[in-house]
TIFI-214753 format. One record per residue (C-alpha): y, z, x negated. Coordinates in pm, whole numbers, plus 50000, padded with zeros to 5 digits. Example, Ala and Ser with C-alpha at 12.3 -4.5 7.8 and 13.67 -1.06 7.14 Angstrom:
495505078048770/498945071448633/
//
This chain:
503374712389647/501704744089753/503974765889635/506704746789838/504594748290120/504014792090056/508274796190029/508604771890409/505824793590543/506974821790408/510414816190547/509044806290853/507104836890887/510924857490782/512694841391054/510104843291324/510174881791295/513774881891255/514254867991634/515694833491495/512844805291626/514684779691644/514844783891272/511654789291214/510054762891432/512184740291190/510344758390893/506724755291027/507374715791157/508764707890792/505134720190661/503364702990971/505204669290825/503784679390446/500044687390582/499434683590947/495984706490937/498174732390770/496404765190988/499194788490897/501504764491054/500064758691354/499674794191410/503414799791372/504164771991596/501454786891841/502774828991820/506464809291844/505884791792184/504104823792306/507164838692263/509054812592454/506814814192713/505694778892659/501774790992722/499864757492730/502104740192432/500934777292235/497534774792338/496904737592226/498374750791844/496584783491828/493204762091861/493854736491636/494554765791392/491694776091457/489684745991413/491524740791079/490254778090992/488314798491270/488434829191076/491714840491155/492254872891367/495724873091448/494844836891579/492044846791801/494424876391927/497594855191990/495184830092172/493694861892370/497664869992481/498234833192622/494924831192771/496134865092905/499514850393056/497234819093202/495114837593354/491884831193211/490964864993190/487124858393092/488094838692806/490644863592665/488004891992632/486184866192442/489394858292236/489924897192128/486514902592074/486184874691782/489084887991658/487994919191660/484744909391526/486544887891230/489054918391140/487004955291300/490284975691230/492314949491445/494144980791685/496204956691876/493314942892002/491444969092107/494464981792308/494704942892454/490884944192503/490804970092702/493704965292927/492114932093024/489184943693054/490494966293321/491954935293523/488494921193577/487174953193676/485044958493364/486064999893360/483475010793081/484144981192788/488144990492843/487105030692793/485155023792501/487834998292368/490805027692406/488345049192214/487625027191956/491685023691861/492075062591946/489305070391677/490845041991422/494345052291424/495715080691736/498615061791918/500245078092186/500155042492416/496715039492391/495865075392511/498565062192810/496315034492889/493245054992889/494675083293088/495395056093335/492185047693345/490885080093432/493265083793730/491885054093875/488765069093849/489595098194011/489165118793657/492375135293690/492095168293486/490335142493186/493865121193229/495925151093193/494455160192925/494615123092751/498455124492861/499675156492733/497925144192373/500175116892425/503225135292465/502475159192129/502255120691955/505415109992106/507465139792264/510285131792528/508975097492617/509715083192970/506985064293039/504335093192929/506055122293116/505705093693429/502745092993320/502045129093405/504175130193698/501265104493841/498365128793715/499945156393869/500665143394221/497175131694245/496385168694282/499425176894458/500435200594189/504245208894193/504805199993828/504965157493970/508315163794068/509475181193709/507655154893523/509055122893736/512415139493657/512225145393304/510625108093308/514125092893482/516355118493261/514935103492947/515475068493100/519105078093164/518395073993569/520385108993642/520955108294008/516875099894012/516405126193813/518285150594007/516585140994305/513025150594136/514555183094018/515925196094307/512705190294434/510895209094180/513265236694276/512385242394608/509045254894503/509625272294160/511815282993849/512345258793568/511675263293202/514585264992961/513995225492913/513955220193245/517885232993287/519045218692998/518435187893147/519435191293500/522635202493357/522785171093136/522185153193443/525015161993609/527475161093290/526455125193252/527445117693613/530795141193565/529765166893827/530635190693580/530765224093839/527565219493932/526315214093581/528235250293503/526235264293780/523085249093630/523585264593295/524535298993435/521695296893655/519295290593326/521085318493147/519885343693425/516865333693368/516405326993060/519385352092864/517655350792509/517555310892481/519765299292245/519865266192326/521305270592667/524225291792564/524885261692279/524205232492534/527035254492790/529015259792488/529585218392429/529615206892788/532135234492801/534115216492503/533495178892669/535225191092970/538445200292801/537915239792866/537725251492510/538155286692566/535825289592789/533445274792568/534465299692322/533515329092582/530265316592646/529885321592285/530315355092287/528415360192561/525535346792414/526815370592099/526205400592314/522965393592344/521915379092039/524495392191775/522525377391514/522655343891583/524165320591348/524085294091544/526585311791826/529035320191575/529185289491375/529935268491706/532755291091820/534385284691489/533575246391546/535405244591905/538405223491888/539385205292157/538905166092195/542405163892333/545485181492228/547915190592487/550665196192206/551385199191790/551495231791830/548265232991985/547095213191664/548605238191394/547025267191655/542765254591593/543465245091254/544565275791137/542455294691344/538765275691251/540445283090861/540425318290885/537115324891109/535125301290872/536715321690594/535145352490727/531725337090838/531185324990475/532165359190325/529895379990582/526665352690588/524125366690377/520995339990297/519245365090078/516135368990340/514215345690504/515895358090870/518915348890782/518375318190572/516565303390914/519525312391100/521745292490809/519445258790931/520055263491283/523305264291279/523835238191071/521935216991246/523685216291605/526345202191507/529685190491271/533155201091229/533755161591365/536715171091555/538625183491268/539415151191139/541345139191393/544215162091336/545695137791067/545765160890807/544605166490487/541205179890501/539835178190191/539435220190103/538405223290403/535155198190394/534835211690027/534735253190193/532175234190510/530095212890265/529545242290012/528455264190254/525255241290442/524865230490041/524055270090039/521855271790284/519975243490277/518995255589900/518605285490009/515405266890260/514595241790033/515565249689653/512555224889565/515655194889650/518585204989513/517775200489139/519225172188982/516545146888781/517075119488565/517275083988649/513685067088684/513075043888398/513345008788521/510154988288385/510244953488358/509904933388614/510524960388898/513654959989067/516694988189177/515575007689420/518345015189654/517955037389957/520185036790283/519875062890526/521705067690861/521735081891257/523435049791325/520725020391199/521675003791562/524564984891789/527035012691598/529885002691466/527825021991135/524854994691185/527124968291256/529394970890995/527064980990683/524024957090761/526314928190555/525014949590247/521464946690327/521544906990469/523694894590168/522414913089890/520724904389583/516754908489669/515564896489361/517414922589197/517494951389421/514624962489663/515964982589974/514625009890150/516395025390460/515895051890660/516495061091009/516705096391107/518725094491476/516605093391776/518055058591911/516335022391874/517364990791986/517694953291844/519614964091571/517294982691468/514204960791398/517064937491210/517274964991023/513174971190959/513014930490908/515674933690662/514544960190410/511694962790206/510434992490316/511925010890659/511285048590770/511875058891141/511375097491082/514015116891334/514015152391375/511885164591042/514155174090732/511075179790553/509605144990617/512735124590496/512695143190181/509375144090064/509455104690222/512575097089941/511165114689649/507825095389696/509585062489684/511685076189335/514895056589431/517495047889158/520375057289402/520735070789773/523655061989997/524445077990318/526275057090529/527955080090770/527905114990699/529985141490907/529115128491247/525285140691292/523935173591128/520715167791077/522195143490825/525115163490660/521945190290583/519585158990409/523225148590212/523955186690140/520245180989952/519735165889597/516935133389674/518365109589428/519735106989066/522635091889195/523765098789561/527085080289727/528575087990053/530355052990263/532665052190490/530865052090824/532855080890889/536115074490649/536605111490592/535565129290219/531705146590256/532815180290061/529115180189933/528545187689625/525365171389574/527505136189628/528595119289339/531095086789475/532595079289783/532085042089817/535375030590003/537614997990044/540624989889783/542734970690097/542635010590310/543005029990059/546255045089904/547155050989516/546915082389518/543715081389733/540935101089478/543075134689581/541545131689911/537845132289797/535325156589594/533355124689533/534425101089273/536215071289449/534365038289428/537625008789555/535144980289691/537574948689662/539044938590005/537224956290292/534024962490078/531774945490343/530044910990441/531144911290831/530254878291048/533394865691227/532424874191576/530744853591868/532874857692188/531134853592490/532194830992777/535214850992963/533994859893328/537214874993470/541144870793445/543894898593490/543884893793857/540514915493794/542604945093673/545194942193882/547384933093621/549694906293686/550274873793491/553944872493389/553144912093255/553564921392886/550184934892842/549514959492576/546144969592499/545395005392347/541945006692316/540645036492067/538495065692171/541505094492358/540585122092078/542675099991838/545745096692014/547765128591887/550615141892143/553525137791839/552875099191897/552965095992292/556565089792257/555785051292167/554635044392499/557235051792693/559935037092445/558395002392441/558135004792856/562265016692892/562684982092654/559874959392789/559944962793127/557074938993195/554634957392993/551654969293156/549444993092876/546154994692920/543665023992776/539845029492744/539065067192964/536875089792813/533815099292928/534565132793067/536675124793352/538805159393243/539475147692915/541315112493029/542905134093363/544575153593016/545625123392878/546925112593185/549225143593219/550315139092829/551575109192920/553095116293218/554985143793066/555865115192812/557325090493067/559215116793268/560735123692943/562575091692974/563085090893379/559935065293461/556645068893615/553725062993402/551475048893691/553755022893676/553105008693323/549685023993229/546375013593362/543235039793231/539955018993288/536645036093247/534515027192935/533714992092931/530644966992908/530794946592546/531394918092756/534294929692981/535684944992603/536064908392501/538104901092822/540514925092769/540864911192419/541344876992511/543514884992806/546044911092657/548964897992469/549734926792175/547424956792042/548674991092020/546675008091743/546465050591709/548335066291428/546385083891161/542795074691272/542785036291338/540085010791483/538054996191253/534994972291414/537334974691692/540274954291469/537874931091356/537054922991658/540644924791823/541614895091473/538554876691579/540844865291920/543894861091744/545394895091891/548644907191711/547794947291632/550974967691545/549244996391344/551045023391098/550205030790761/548905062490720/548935089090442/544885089390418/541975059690449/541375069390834/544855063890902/545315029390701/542075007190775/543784982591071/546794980890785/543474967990561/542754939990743/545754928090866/546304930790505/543584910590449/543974882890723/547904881290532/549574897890879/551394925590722/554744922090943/553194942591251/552144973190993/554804999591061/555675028290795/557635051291054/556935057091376/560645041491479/559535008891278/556135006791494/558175010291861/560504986491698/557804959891593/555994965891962/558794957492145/559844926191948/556374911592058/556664922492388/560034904292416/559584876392169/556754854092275/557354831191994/556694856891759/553694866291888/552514831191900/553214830391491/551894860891445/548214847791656/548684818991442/548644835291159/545364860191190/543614825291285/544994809790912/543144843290751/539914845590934/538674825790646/539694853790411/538424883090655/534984873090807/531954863490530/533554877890222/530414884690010/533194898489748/532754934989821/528724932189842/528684916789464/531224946089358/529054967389525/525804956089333/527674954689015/528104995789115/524545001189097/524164982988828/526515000488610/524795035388764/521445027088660/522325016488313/524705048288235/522045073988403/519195064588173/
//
């Protein structure tokens, strides 16, 4: 019996920090009905309702846990935090102090302790409780609350001081640098305004931010920081003259900073003025000639929209010949130089590149060789290989995932089937998260793995971090689209080290060993397009949930589209929509004169006012007006995405970079997708799971058969009806397939054994 009652708790325990109660409640009740003075129990039930907000049904369990067993800490704190919410501030004190008194190294309560302590006007027991958790364990929140406390006191150089300790903790937080902004007006110093703007940049309020800026301004000249985020500001809300200004402005000022010239150099880029970008480059060149980092990003700049092919053939062939030359002339025989090698690797990727549809496998191998080269020319203690760690008995595989993207990413969304439906008895994970953003996702994440690392921003860190925890094998989940990780997967950190497809394009590392990919988008021939060996998950390779679609909110009367239209959805990012292929649009409007096509804007209002002339040009081609079929909306919320999927009638995929999360999510609704079969995995994974879901009559080979197939759904409602009908049949083969995670598994397995 008590070991039943240890796995219910223990489950109950799982789910609770998971975010599913109603689960867990379930869990804690079924041991209630086993032993009804069960204290673990009733403290579940109790930290539960807190969470509801049910405050009086939490208090009554957290004391009869406690009466079951008084010496409980975490009981005595969750009690404190409803007496809190009740307003019994007296007794709360009381409440953190037995905790604290039952468990001394309790830092939660301390923190709690003190802020309550505050609210009933007891000043000195909440300093000495911040102090007590500051000398226990420094924590950037509780120097916060004790800075606070000095400005209310009037002790405003002391809270200064407590804040800017903070923001060395915790650098770039919002709520610290508001912090400061506070400490500083109380003196009516002129740094409030820079620090209340730097506090609403980092919260993504620009126009606040501005405001607070321009302030600042009036009185003095900004740091470098301080104009790389004013011009951010104004990129963000597409006032992209004055954010030019801004940066030319900085570079006056500051003509040796590096950053600015780079920061110019890719708003520059996002703005669709590519040689201009390039320019800036050699301005910055003229001043610095030695910088790496200047040269490497002028051979980076492609643009995120094409105007023509030729335009295509133009930037490849150029970036081939200029990285050509950089490798030849890039000596990383002194420590100058190899510094300079890291910087410039670390801005950014050659990301654009593969979106020109081509074959870019000698060209990742030429990229991926080269950061390989510097980053063991920095850190030759981590690009040895070692052997396999010798698995005792009774320990388990130790597998290591590591990502920017451990978040709501299509990366985090569509990988976290591995982790949720894998074998934990066999296999212990470890992941870790080097990008700077959190959100839900990523505590699933930290729930979900046995051992979770948030360490952004610190090469160093991550590596010494992984060869502490000796992993069997390391797989990066989506390498080419942040630098800081290319650099950690140019590194050696694992016996065996895999790349996936977060970003379906080969690494060209050499320190990778497989590319772990998906049988169903791949072609035969498909290991010619990788330096890693080719690992063919069965099906898609991944556990995906079929999708929950929200309640719909709004019709096509909302977007002015009206109901007897054809409506064609087209909804992938514009830098995959190559100018060779704008010919489809206006061939399925001359046919289906109803249609109405609808496409997702980019960010940059520049970039979609380009696409809007390509297709213009397009649909004069052919005598019509484009404003009369096409409809550009600007990027959407997740709910008003599911609208558009439920309302439109056929989906127009892109040709040689597909959707992905975006097709499973278009099958979930039934949608018919006419996609075409490309000659690499980037260009075939829509053709995957329509493959999958057994809807193979809307994949096109030629770009005649795909116009062809779009216009017999736009005319032929029946068909599309059969077609809908269809993708419902397979969702049963699509969504939940724990397939590919078994296959996967059996990888490692096989690794492990053949490594020893």
């Amino acid at each position: 019996m008590s070991s039943e009652l240890d796995i219910l708790l223990a489950d109950g325990f799982r789910l609770y920090e998971s975010g599913s109660l109603t689960l867990a409640e379930q869990k804690f009740c079924q041991v209630l009905g086993i032993d009804v003075t069960q204290p673990q129990a009733l403290r579940g039930l109790g930290m539960l309702y807190s969470q509801q907000g049910r405050y009086e049904d939490a208090l009554d369990y957290l004391e009869q846990s406690l009466e079951c067993d008084e010496n409980q800490a975490i009981c005595h704190y969750t009690r404190g935090l409803v007496l809190t919410k009740l307003g019994y501030l007296a007794e709360a004190v009381t409440a953190y102090q037995q905790a604290l008194l039952i468990e001394p190294g309790y830092l939660n309560a301390y923190s709690e302790l003190g802020n309550v302590s505050i609210e009933i006007g007891d000043l000195n027991q909440a300093e000495t409780a911040y102090r007590q958790r500051i000398a226990l364990s420094p924590d950037w929140r509780s120097y916060v609350s004790l800075g606070h406390l000095f400005v209310a006191q009037q002790r405003i150089e002391e809270a200064i001081s407590v804040f800017e300790t903070a923001l060395k903790l915790q650098p770039r937080h919002p709520d610290i640098l508001y912090a400061l902004g506070i400490a500083f007006a109380a003196k009516n110093h002129p740094d409030s305004s820079l620090y209340f703007g730097f506090s609403a940049y980092r919260k993504q309020e620009y126009e606040t931010a501005i405001v607070h800026y321009e302030q600042f301004q009036k009185n003095q000249e900004g740091e470098i920081d301080f104009y790389l985020a004013l011009a951010d500001c104004y990129q963000q809300l597409n006032r992209w003259e004055e954010a030019i200004t801004t940066y030319r402005q900085g570079i006056v000022l500051h003509p040796e900073a590096v950053e600015l010239y780079l920061s110019f150099i890719l708003a520059l880029q996002n703005c669709g003025q590519v040689e201009e970008a390039r320019q800036v480059a050699d301005e910055g060149l003229e001043v610095l000639p030695d910088r790496l980092s200047l040269k490497l990003e002028k051979i980076r700049l492609f643009p995120i929209l094409y105007q023509n092919s030729e335009q295509v053939e133009f930037y490849r062939n150029r970036f081939i010949t200029e990285l050509d030359n950089l490798i030849q002339n890039c000596p990383l025989n002194t420590e100058f130089y190899q510094k300079q090698g890291l910087n410039a690797t670390a801005v950014n990727t050659n990301f654009y590149l593969q979106y020109q549809g081509k074959n870019d496998l000698i060209l990742q191998q030429k990229y991926g060789q080269f950061v390989h080269q510097v980053m063991a020319a920095n850190y030759p203690q981590w690009v040895k290989p070692f052997p396999m760690p010798i698995l005792k008995s009774g320990e388990r595989i130790r597998i290591g995932y590591i990502s920017a993207c451990l978040q709501w990413h299509t990366v985090g969304m569509v990988f976290s089937g591995w982790l949720e439906h894998g074998n934990r008895e066999e296999f212990e994970v470890y992941c870790y998260d080097v990008g700077r953003q959190r959100d839900r996702l990523t505590d699933w994440f930290r729930v979900n793995s046995d051992y979770f690392y948030s360490i952004p921003d610190d090469i160093p860190a991550v590596c010494q971090q992984i060869q502490q925890d000796n992993l069997h094998i390391l797989v990066f989940l989506d390498l080419g689209m942040y630098a800081p990780l290319t650099q950690l997967g140019s590194l050696r950190l694992a016996p065996v080290q895999a790349v996936a497809w977060g970003h379906p394009i080969t690494s060209g590392l050499p320190t990778q060993d497989y590319f772990i990919s998906s049988d169903l988008m791949e072609p035969e021939n498909a290991q010619t397009h990788y330096s890693e060996q080719l690992i063919r998950l069965p099906n898609l390779g991944i556990y995906f949930p079929k999708p929950l679609i929200p309640e719909l909110n709004k019709n096509r009367k909302d977007y002015d589209i009206s109901g007897d239209a054809v409506m064609y959805l087209s909804c992938q990012s514009l830098f995959k929509y190559l100018p060779q292929y704008d010919i489809i649009f206006p061939r399925i409007c001359e046919q289906v004169t109803t249609a109405k096509l609808v496409f997702m804007g980019h960010k940059s209002t520049q970039i979609t006012a380009q696409f809007c002339q390509r297709l213009e040009v397009a649909f004069g081609q052919f005598g019509l007006d484009y404003h009369e079929f096409c409809i550009i909306l600007p990027r959407q919320s997740k709910r008003d995405y599911w609208n558009l999927l439920s309302m439109a009638d056929i989906g127009l995929d892109t040709f040689e970079f597909t959707g992905f999360l975006t097709t499973l999510e278009a099958v979930a609704v039934n949608l018919p997708i006419v996609t075409h079969l490309g000659p690499f995995m980037r260009g075939r994974q829509s053709a995957g799971i329509l493959t999958r879901v057994g809807a193979t009559e809307t994949i096109a080979r030629t770009l005649e058969d795909y116009i062809k197939i779009a216009v017999n759904l736009g005319l032929n409602r029946e068909w599309r009806e059969a077609i809908a009908t269809q993708i419902n049949e397979g969702h049963q083969w699509l969504y939940e397939d724990t397939t590919g995670v078994k296959a996967l598994e059996h990888f490692y397995r096989t690794m492990v054994q053949e490594k020893r």
